[in-house]
C-alpha positions in Angstrom: -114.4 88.6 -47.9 -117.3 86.5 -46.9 -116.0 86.3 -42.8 -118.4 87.3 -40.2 -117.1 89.7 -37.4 -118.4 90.4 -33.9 -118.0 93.5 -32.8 -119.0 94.5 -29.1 -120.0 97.8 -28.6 -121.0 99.1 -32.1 -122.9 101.3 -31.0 -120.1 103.2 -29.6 -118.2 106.5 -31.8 -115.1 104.0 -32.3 -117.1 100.4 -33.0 -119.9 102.8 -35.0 -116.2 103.7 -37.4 -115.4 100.1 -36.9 -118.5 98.3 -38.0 -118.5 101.3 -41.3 -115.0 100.2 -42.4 -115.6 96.2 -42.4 -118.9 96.6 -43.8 -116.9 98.7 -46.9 -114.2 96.1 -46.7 -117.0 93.2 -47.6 -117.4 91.5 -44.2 -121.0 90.7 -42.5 -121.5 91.9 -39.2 -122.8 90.8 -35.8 -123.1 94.1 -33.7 -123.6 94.1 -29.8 -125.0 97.2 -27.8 -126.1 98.0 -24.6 -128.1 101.0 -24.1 -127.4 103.1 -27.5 -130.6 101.2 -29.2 -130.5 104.6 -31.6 -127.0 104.4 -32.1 -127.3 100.9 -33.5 -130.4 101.9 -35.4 -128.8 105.0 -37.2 -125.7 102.6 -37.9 -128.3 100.0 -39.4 -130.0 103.1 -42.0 -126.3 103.1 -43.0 -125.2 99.9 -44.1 -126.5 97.4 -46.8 -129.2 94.8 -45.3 -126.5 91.9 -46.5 -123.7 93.4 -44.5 -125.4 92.9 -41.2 -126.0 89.4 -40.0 -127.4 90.1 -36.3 -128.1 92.7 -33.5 -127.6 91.4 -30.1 -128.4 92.7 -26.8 -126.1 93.1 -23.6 -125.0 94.4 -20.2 -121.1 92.8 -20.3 -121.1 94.6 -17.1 -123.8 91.4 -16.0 -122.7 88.2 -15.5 -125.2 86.6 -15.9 -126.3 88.6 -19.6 -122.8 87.4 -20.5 -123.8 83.8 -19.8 -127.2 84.2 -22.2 -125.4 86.7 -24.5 -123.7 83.5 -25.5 -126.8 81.9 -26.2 -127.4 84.0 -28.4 -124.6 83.5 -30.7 -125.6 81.0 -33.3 -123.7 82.3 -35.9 -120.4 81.3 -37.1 -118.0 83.8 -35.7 -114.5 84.3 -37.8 -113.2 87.5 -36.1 -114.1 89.3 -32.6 -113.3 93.1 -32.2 -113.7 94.3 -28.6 -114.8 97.6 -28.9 -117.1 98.2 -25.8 -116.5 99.5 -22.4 -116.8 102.5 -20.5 -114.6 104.7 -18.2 -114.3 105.0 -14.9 -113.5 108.8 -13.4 -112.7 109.4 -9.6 -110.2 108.7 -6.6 -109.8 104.9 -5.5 -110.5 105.6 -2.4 -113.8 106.9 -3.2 -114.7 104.2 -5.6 -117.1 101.4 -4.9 -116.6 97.5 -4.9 -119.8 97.0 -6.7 -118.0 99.8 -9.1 -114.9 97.5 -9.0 -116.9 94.0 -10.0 -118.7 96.4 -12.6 -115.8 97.4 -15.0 -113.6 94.0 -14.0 -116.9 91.9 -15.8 -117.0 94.2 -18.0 -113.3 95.0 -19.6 -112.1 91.5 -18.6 -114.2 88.8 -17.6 -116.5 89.5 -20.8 -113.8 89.1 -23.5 -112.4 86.4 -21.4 -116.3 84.4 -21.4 -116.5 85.5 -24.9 -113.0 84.3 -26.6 -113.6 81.0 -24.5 -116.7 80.6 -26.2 -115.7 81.1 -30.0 -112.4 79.6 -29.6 -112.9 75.8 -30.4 -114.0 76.8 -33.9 -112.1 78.9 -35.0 -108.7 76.4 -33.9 -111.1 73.8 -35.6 -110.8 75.8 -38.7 -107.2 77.0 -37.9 -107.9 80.2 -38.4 -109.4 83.4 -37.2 -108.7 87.3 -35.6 -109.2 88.6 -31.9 -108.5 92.4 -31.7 -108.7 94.1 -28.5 -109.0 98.0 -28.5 -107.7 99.1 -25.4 -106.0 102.7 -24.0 -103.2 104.6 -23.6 -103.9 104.5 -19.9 -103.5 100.2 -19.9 -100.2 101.3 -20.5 -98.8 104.5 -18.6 -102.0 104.7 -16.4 -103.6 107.8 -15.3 -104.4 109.5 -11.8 -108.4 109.4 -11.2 -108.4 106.6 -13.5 -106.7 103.8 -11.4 -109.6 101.5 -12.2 -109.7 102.0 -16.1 -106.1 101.9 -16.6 -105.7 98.6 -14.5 -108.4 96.6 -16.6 -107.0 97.9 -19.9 -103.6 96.8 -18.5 -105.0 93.7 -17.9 -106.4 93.6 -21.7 -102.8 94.3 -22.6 -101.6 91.4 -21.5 -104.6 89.2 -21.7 -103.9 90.3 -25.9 -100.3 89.2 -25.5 -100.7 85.9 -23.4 -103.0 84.6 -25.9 -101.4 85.4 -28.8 -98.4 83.0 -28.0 -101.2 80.6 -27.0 -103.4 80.4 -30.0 -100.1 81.6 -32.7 -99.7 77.7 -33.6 -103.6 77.1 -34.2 -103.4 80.6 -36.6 -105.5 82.5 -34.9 -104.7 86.4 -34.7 -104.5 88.2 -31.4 -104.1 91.4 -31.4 -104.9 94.9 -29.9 -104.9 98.7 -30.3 -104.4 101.7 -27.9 -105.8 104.7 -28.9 -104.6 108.1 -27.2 -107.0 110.7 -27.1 -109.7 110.2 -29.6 -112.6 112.3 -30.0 -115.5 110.2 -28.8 -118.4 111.1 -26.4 -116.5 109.2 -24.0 -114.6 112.5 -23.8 -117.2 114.6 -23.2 -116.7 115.2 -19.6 -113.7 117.5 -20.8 -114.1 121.3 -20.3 -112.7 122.9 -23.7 -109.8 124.0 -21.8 -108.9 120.7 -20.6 -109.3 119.7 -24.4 -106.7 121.7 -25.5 -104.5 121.2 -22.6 -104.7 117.2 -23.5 -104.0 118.4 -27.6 -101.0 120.7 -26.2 -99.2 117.2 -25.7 -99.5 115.5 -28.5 -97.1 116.4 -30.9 -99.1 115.5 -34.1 -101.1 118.5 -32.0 -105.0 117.5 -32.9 -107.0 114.7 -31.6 -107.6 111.4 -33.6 -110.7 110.5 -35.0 -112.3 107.4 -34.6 -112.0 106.5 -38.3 -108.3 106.1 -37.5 -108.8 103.2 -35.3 -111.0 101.5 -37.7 -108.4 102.0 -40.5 -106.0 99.8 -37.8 -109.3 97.3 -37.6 -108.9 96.7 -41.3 -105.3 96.4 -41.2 -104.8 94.1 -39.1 -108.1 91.9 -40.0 -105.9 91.7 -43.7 -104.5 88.4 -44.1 -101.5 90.0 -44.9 -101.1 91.1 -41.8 -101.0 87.2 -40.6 -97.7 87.7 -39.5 -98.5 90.7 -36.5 -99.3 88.4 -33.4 -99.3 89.8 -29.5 -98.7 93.2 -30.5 -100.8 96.5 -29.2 -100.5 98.9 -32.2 -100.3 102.9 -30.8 -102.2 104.9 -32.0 -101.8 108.0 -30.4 -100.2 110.9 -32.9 -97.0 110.5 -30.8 -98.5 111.4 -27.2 
């Protein structure tokens, strides 16, 4: 493959599956983190030395460490996968603006900094892939989630804006919703509540975050040049 792909949050149980399946599918790898320096460690043990071209770094959540995370990319960059992020649990009337300005730098002012950044070369080069992995609740939106759901509905149609905009440059913009996928990011969930959630789904099990990498490669395939602006489900039918 030869391409070298960013991929914020790999530290993370999806971007950990992600960073696994490009490094398999021959790609070298620049992997972000934030706190889970163990996470990106274990993931490093795992991986050839070749497939991994940089560990960088970051609080996206900071604007001004996304301002010198940027610094620190000196790397070409041929792909972006935005895998990072965190939720947000609890009644909007109870949440706090400094909570607000948190997951908005986060979820949409980072990829926005980000994609400004390594855009120019990769139209340069006319060509390139931006995949955004978003939620189910960016779409339906979920009660004590207002926050979340409203910045992954704004990745939804940040994916889908520019897509049309970058289409005639051949770039790639695309994104993928996962449903409920069994990541620490769940753990908050009483068994109960688990199987409440896996009740609904009428494939009736959780995914896995294997799943969503499988998407990753898919769509990074350059036959799959022809998928622009679209947010792949994948959600076992929820």
């Amino acid at each position: 493959m030869g391409k070298n792909i960013l991929i914020i949050g790999a530290s993370g149980d999806i971007g950990y599956a992600i960073a696994e399946r490009l490094a398999q599918d021959g790609y070298q790898l620049l992997l972000h983190y934030h706190k889970n320096r163990s996470g990106i460690d274990l993931l490093r043990e795992r991986l050839a030395n070749e497939s991994v071209l940089a560990v960088i770094q970051a609080d996206l959540s900071n604007q001004d460490e996304i301002k010198h995370f940027l610094t620190k990319l000196v790397l070409p960059v041929d792909g972006i996968i935005f895998a990072g992020g965190t939720a947000y649990y609890g009644l909007l009337q109870h949440t706090s603006e400094e909570a607000m300005d948190a997951m908005l730098s986060l979820h949409v002012k980072a990829p926005w900094m980000l994609t400004k950044h390594l855009l120019p070369p990769m139209i340069t080069n006319h060509k390139g892939n931006i995949i955004m992995i978003t939620s189910i609740w960016g779409n339906v939106g979920a009660s004590y989630e207002v926050i979340y759901s409203s910045v992954k509905g704004a990745q939804n149609s940040f994916i889908k804006a520019l897509a049309k905009e970058v289409a005639p440059a051949g770039i790639s913009v695309n994104g993928i919703s996962p449903g409920y996928i069994e990541t620490k990011m769940n753990s908050h969930l009483s068994e109960e509540e688990k199987l409440a959630i896996i009740d609904e789904i009428p494939m009736n099990r959780a995914g896995i975050p294997s799943e969503i990498a499988h998407t990753v490669s898919f769509l990074l395939d350059k036959r799959s040049t022809y998928i622009q602006g679209e947010i792949i489900n994948v959600n076992g039918g929820w």
